[in-house]
N, C-alpha and C positions, 0 to 999 in steps of 0.2 A: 587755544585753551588747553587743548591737550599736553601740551610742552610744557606749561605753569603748573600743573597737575605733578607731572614728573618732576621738575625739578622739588617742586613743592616734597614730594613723595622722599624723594633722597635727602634734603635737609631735614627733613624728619626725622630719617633713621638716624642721620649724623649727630642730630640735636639727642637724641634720646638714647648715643649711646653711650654709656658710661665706661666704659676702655677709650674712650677718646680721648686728648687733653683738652681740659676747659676750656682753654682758650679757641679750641677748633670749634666747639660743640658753643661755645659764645657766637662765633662767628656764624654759624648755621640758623642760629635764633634771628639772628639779622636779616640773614638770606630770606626766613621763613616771611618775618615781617614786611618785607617790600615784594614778596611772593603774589603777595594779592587773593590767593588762594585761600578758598574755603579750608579744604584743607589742613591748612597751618595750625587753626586754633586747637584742634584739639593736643597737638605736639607742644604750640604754646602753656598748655593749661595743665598738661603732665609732667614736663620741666617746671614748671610753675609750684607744684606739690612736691618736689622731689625732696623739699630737705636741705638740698644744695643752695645756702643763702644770695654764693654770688649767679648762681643761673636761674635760679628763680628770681631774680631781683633784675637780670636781663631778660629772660620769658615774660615777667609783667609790663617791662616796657615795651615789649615788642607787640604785645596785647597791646596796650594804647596807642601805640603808632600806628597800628590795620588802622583801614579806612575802607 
């Protein structure tokens, strides 16, 4: 549990940083969503508001893929 935590933890940052290139910080949203982690949603849900149509529009999907 603790290891999903961290990883979770780091594709958070990754997802939410904006010096990143989209396409990394896409790729992180992915990571987030098969994370399994509590965690994730809130990273999900602030990419999700950002503004940024094409990460927001991956942050929502990755919202509906948790399980």
């Amino acid at each position: 549990m603790r290891r999903r935590q961290t990883a979770a933890n780091l594709l958070a940052r990754v997802a939410t940083d904006v010096s990143r290139p989209a396409a990394v910080r896409r790729a992180a949203l992915v990571g987030l969503e098969t994370s399994g982690a509590a965690a994730a949603t809130t990273p999900l849900l602030r990419v999700a508001r950002s503004g940024d149509d094409d990460l927001a529009r991956a942050a929502l999907l990755a919202l509906g893929g948790r399980r």
